[in-house]
DONU-42557 format. One record per residue (C-alpha): residue number from 1; residue in three letters; x, y, z. Coordinates in steps of 0.2 Angstrom, whole numbers, padded with zeros to 4 digits. Example, Ala and Ser with C-alpha at 12.3 -4.5 7.8 and 13.67 -1.06 7.14 Angstrom:
residues 2
    n  res   east  north     up
    1  Ala   0062  -0022   0039
    2  Ser   0068  -0005   0036
//
This chain:
residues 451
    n  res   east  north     up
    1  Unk   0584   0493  -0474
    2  Unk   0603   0485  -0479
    3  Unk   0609   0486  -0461
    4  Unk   0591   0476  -0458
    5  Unk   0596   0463  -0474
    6  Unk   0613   0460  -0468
    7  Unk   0609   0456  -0452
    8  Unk   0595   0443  -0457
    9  Unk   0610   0435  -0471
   10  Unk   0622   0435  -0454
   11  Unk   0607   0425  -0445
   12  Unk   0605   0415  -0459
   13  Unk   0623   0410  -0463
   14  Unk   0626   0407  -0443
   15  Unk   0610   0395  -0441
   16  Unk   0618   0385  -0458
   17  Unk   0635   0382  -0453
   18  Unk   0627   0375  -0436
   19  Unk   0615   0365  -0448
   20  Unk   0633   0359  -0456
   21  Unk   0641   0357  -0439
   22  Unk   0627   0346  -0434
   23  Unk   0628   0336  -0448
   24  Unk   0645   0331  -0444
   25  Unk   0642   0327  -0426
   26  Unk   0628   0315  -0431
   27  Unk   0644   0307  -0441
   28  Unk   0653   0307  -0428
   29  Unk   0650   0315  -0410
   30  Unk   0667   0320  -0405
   31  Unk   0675   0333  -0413
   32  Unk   0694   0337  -0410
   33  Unk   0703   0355  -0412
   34  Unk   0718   0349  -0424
   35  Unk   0731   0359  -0412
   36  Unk   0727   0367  -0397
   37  Unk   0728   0358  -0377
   38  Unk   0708   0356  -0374
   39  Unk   0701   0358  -0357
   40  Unk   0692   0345  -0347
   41  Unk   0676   0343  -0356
   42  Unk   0660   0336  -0347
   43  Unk   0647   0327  -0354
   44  Unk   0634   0341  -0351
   45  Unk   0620   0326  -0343
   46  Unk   0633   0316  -0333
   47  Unk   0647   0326  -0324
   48  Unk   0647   0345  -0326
   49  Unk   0630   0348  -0318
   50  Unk   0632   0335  -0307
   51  Unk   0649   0336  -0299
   52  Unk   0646   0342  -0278
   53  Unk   0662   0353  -0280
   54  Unk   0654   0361  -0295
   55  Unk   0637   0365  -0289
   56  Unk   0633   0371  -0271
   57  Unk   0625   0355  -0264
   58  Unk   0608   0359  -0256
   59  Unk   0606   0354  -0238
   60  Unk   0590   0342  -0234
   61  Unk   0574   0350  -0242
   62  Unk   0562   0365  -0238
   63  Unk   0549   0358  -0226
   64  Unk   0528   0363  -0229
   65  Unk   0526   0376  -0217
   66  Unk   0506   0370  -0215
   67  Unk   0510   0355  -0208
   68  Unk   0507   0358  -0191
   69  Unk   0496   0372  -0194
   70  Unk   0485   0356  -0203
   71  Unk   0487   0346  -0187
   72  Unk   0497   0334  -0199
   73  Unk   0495   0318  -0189
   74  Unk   0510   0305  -0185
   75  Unk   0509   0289  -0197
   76  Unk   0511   0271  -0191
   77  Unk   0516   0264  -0207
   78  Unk   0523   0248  -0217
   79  Unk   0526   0248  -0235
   80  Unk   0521   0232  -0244
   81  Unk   0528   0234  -0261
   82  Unk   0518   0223  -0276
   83  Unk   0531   0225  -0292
   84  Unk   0533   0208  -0291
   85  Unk   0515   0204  -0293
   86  Unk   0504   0219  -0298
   87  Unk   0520   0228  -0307
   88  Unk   0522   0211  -0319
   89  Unk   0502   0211  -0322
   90  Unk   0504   0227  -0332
   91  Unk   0502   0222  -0352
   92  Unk   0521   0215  -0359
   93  Unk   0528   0215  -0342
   94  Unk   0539   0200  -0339
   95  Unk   0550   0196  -0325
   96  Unk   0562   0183  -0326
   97  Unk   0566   0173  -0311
   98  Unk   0582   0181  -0310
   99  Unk   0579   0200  -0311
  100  Unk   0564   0194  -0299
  101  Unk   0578   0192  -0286
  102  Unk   0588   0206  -0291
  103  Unk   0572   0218  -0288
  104  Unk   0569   0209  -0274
  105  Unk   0587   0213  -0265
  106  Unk   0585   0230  -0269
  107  Unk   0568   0233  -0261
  108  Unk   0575   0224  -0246
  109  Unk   0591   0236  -0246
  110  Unk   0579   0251  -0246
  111  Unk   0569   0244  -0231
  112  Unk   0552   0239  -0239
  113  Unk   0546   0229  -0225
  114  Unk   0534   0218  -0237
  115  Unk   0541   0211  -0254
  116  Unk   0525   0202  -0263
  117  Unk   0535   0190  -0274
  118  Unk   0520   0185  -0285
  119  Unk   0506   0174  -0286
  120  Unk   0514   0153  -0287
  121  Unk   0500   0144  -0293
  122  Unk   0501   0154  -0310
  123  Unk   0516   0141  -0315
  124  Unk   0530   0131  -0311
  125  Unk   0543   0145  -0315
  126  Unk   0532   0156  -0305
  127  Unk   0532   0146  -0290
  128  Unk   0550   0142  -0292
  129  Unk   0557   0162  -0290
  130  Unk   0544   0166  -0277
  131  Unk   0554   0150  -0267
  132  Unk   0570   0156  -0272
  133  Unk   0566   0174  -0266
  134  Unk   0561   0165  -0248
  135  Unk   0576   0157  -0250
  136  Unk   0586   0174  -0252
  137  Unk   0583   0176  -0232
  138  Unk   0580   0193  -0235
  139  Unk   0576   0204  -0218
  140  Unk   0558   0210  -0226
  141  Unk   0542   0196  -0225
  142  Unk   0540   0188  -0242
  143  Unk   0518   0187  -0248
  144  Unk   0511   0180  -0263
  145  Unk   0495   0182  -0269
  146  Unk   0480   0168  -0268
  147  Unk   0463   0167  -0273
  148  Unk   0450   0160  -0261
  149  Unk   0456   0145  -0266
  150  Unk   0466   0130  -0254
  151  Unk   0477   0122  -0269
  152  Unk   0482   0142  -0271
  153  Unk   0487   0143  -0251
  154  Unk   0495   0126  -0252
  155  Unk   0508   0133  -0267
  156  Unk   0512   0146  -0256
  157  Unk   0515   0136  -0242
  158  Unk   0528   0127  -0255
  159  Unk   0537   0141  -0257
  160  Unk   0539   0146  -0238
  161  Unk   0532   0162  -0239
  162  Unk   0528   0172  -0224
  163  Unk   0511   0182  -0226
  164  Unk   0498   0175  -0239
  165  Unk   0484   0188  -0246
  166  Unk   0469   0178  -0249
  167  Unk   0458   0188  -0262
  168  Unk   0440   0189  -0268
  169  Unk   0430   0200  -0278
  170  Unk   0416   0207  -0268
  171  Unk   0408   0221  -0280
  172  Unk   0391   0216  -0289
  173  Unk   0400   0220  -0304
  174  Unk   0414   0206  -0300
  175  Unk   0401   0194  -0293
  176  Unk   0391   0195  -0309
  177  Unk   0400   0197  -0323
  178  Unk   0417   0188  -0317
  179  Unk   0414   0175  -0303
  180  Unk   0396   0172  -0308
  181  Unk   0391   0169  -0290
  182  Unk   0379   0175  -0274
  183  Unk   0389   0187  -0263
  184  Unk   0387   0173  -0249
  185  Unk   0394   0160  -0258
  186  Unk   0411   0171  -0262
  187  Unk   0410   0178  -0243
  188  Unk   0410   0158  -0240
  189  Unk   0425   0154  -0250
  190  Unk   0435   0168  -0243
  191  Unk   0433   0166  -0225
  192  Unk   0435   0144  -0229
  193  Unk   0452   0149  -0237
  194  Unk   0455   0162  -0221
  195  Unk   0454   0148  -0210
  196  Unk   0464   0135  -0218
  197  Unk   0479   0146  -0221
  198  Unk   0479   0152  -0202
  199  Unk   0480   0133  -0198
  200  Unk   0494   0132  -0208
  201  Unk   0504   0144  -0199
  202  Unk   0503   0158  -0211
  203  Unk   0502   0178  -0207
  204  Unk   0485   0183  -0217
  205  Unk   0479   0198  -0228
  206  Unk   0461   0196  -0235
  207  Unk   0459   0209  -0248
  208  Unk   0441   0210  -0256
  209  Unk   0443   0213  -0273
  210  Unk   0435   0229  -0280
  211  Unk   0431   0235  -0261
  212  Unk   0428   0253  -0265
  213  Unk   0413   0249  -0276
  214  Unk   0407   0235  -0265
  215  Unk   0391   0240  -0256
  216  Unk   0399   0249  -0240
  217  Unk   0387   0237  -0225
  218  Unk   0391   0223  -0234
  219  Unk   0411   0226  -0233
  220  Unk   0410   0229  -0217
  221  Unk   0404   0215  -0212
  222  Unk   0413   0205  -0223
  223  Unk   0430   0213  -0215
  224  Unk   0423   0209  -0197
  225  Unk   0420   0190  -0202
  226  Unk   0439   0189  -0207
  227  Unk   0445   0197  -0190
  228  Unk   0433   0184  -0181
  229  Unk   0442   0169  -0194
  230  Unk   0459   0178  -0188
  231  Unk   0465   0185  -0201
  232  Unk   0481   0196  -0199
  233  Unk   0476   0211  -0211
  234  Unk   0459   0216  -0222
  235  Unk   0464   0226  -0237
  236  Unk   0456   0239  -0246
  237  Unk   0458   0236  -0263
  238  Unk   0452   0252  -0274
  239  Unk   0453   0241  -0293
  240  Unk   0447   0254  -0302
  241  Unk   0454   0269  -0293
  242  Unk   0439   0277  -0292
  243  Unk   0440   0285  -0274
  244  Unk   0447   0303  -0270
  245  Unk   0457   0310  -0256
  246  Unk   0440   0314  -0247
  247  Unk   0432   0299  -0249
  248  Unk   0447   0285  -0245
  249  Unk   0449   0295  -0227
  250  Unk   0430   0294  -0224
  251  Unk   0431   0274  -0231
  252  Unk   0446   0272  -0219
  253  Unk   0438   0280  -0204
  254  Unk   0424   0269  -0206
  255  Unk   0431   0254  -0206
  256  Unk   0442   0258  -0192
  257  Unk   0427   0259  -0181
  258  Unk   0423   0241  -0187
  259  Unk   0439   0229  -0184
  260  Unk   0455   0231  -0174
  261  Unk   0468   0221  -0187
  262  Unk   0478   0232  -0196
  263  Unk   0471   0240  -0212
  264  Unk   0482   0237  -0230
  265  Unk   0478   0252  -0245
  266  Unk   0480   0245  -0260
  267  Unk   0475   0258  -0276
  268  Unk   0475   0261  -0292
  269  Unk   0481   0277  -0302
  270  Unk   0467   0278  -0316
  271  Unk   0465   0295  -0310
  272  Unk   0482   0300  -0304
  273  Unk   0476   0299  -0285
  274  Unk   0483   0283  -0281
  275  Unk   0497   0293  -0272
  276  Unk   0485   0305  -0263
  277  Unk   0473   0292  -0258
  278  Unk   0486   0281  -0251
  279  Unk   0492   0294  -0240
  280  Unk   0474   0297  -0235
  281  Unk   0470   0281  -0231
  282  Unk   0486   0281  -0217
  283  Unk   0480   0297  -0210
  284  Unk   0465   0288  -0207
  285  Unk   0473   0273  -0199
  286  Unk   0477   0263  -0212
  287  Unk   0493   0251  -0206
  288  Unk   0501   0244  -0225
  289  Unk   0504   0254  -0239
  290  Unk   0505   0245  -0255
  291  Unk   0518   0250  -0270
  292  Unk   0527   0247  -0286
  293  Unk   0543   0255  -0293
  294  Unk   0540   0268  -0305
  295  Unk   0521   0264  -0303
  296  Unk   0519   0249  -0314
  297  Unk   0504   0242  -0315
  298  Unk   0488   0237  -0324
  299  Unk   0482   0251  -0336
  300  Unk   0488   0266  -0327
  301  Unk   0497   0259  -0314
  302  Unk   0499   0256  -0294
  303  Unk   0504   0269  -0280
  304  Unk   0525   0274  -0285
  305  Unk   0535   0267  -0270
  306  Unk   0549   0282  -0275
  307  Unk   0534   0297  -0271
  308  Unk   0528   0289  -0258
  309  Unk   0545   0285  -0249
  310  Unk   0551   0305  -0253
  311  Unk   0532   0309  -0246
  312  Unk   0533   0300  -0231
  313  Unk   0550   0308  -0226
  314  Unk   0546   0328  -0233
  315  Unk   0530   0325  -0225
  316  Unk   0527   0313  -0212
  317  Unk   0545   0314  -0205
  318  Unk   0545   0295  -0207
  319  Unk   0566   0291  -0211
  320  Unk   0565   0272  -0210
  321  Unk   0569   0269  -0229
  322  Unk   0587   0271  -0238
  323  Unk   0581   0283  -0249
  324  Unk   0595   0284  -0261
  325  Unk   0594   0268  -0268
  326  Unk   0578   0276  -0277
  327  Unk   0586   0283  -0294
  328  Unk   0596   0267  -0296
  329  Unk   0578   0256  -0291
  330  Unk   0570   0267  -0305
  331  Unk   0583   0261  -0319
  332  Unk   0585   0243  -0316
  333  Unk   0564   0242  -0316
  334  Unk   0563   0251  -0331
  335  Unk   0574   0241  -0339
  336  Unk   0570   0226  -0333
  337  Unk   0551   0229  -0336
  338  Unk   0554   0238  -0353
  339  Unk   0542   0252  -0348
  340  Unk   0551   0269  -0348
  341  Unk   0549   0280  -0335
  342  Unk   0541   0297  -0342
  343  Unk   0554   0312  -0342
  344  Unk   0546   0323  -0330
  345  Unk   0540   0308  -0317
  346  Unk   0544   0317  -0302
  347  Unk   0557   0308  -0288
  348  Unk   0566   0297  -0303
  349  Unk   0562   0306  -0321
  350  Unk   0576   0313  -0332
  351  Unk   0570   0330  -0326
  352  Unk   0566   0329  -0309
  353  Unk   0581   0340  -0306
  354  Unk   0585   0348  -0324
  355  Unk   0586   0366  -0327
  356  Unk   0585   0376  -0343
  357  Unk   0577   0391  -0340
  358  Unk   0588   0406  -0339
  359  Unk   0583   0415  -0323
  360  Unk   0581   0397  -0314
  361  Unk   0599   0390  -0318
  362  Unk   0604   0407  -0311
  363  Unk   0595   0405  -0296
  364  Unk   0600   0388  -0293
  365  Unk   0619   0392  -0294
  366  Unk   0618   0403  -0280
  367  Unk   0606   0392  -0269
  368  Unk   0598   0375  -0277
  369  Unk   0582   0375  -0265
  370  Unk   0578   0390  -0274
  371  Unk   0571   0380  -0288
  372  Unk   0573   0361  -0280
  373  Unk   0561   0355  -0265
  374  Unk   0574   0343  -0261
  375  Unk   0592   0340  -0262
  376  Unk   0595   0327  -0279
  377  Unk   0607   0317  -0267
  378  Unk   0591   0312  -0256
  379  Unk   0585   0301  -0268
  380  Unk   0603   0296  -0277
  381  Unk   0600   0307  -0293
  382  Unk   0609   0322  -0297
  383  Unk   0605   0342  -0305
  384  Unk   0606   0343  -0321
  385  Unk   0608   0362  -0331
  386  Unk   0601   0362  -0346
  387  Unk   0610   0372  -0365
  388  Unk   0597   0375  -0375
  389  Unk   0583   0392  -0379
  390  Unk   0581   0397  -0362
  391  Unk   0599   0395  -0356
  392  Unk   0603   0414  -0350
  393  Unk   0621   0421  -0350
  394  Unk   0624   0417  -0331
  395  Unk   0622   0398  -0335
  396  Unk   0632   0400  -0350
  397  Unk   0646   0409  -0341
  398  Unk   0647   0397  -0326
  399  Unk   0647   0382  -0339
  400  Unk   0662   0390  -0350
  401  Unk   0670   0394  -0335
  402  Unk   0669   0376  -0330
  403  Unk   0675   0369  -0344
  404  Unk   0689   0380  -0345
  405  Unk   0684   0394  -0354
  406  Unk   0684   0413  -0349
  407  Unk   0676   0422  -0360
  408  Unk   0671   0442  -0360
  409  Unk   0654   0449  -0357
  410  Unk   0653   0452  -0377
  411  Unk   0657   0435  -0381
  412  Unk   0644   0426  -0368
  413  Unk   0632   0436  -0376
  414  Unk   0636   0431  -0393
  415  Unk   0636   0413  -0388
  416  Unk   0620   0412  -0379
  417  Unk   0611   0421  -0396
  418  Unk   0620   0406  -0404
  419  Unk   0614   0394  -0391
  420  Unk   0596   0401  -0395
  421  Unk   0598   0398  -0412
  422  Unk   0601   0379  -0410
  423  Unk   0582   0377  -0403
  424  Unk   0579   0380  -0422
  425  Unk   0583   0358  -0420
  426  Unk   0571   0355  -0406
  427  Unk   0583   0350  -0394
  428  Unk   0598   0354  -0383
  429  Unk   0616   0354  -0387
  430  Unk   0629   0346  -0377
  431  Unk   0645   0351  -0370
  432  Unk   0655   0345  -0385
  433  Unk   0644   0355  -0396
  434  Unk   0644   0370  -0385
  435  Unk   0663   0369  -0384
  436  Unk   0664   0370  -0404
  437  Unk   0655   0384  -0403
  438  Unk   0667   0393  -0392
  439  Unk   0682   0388  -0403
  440  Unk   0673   0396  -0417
  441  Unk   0670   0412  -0408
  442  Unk   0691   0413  -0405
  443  Unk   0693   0408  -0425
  444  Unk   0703   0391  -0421
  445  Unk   0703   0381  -0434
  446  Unk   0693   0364  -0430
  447  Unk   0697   0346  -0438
  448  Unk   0679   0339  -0444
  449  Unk   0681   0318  -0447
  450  Unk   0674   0316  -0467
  451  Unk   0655   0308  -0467
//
């Protein structure tokens, strides 16, 4: 019974004086040993986990053995990203005219072979960065968006665009409730607008609005009168992302068997499919693949241009794109657009590559693919190992080891049930805080700033 007290008063004094330490560092982050030559210290989410000659760099990625079993077909494939456009039409989303550029450059960089770089007739600072994008001379085609509208084709045409994507809702729904007219007088005003932007020397997208609820004889019909009025592209524009896997392939199939001009996906995420149905729709045939950085968007966003890059290549074996320009792509959006990019969004999140658990991290040290589909490098992030309740004595010891510290089998022990104890805050500890702990272990006496 007293060995059983004193033990619960040692628990209880060792979780307070990491309360106290705590309370310093939130004084002031950086504590100093008053004597005593400190090693090199890494900041435990930037360099010490990240570092090539620390951690064995995996090679490539681990490839889906079922591929070929599946009879994983070839894709012919262009990627029109929308970040631009559909990314800024997500609620508080606001470009300015120079991070419109910015973005811009970089999605060229990468390869995107389509930029959309808005929609002009909105305003006159609008049209004015969607020129100055043109004017960038960038090696990808530069589209903007216009309703079945000539003055909208005609402020395109300003701008010196390349492609023009001529829209109409074709749903009873839209026709009703939004455009308030017959579906022949809409199919009339697209296939008008068509036609006068192909005399103007424009490449030409028609995308019906709301496609994948649009009665399925009357698409297709309306898709064949746009290839007869020339147009370049039909898009398949799923508004609502309603559709599944399944049903995109079958939609795809269907319309292949209908027109011969190149067919543009263009989905939604409302329920997390966007990705998936994408891809289905170019194993169906479907030429352009539509996409926004981090999946920006209206109410649950757009296809992510980072998954579907990685896919393409783990997947589809399609290496067109500089895929490690991704991470840094992910940032500047986020920042730019103010949205922040979920911890565990895979490709770009804080976790896409972080390791806590005890028995992964000592996996991972000994061979990354273990626990990583992919190298971090592909995609220009980096593996980060995680202190906190799950970190197991192997971590521990590599990470002490790294940071200059070689501690006995007794002591890592000792300092990993510390470690445990910190989870008692709800968060992990950095390398400072872990290196505190050491120097308590050895009884060094540590110089604390006052509050």
């Amino acid at each position: 019974m007293f060995t059983r007290i004193a033990m619960s008063y040692y628990r209880l004094w060792n979780v307070l004086i990491l309360y106290i330490m705590w309370g310093f560092n939130s004084v002031s982050h950086i504590a100093t040993p008053v004597s005593n030559p400190s090693p090199r210290i890494y900041p435990l989410e930037t360099d010490l986990c990240n570092e090539s000659s620390l951690l064995l760099v995996m090679q490539d990625y681990s490839e889906n053995q079922f591929l070929a079993l599946a009879r994983t077909p070839p894709l012919d494939i262009e990627i029109c990203d929308v970040t631009l456009r559909d990314g800024e039409q997500m609620p508080g989303v606001v470009f300015r005219p120079d991070e419109k550029l910015d973005i811009a450059m970089r999605l060229d960089e990468i390869g995107v072979e389509v930029i959309e770089a808005g929609f002009p007739v909105v305003s006159k600072a609008e049209k004015s960065a969607v020129r100055e994008i043109c004017n960038l001379d960038l090696d990808a085609k530069i589209s903007a968006l216009s309703r079945s509208v000539k003055a909208d084709v005609d402020a395109a045409l300003d701008c010196g665009v390349d492609i023009i994507s001529v829209f109409i809702a074709t749903s009873e729904l839209h026709l009703k409730y939004k455009l308030h007219m017959s579906c022949p007088e809409a199919i009339r005003c697209a296939l008008d607008t068509v036609e006068y932007a192909k005399d103007h020397g424009l490449i030409v997208r028609f995308s019906a609005e709301d496609a994948t609820r649009t009665d399925f004889e009357t698409l297709k019909k309306l898709y064949k009168k746009a290839e007869e009025y020339h147009a370049d592209y039909i898009s398949v524009a799923d508004t609502v992302g309603v559709m599944n896997p399944r049903t995109t392939y079958y939609m795809i199939s269907e319309i292949k068997k209908v027109v011969k001009i190149p067919i543009c996906m263009h989905c939604h995420d409302d329920l997390g499919m966007a990705l998936a149905n994408t891809l289905a729709g170019a194993e169906a045939g479907a030429k352009q693949l539509h996409t926004t950085v981090n999946g920006i968007g209206e109410r649950s966003g757009n296809t992510p241009l980072e998954e579907m890059l990685v896919t393409l290549k783990l997947h589809y074996g399609v290496d067109a794109y500089d895929l490690t320009r991704l991470k840094d792509l992910s940032k500047l959006v986020e920042s730019y657009s103010g949205v922040s990019v979920a911890k565990n969004k895979a490709v770009v999140g804080v976790n896409a590559f972080a390791h806590e658990s005890g028995i992964h991290v000592a996996a991972v040290l000994e061979e990354p693919r273990t626990y990583e589909l992919y190298s971090p490098e592909i995609v220009g992030a980096a593996r980060h190992i995680i202190i906190g309740k799950h970190t197991g004595a192997k971590a521990l010891k590599y990470i002490t080891e790294r940071m200059g510290y070689h501690l006995k089998e007794r002591e890592v022990c000792e300092l990993a049930e510390k470690v445990k104890m910190c989870s008692e805050f709800k968060r992990p500890i950095n390398c400072e805080e872990l290196r505190r702990l050491i120097l308590g272990m050895e009884n060094l006496e540590i110089s604390y700033p006052g509050p």
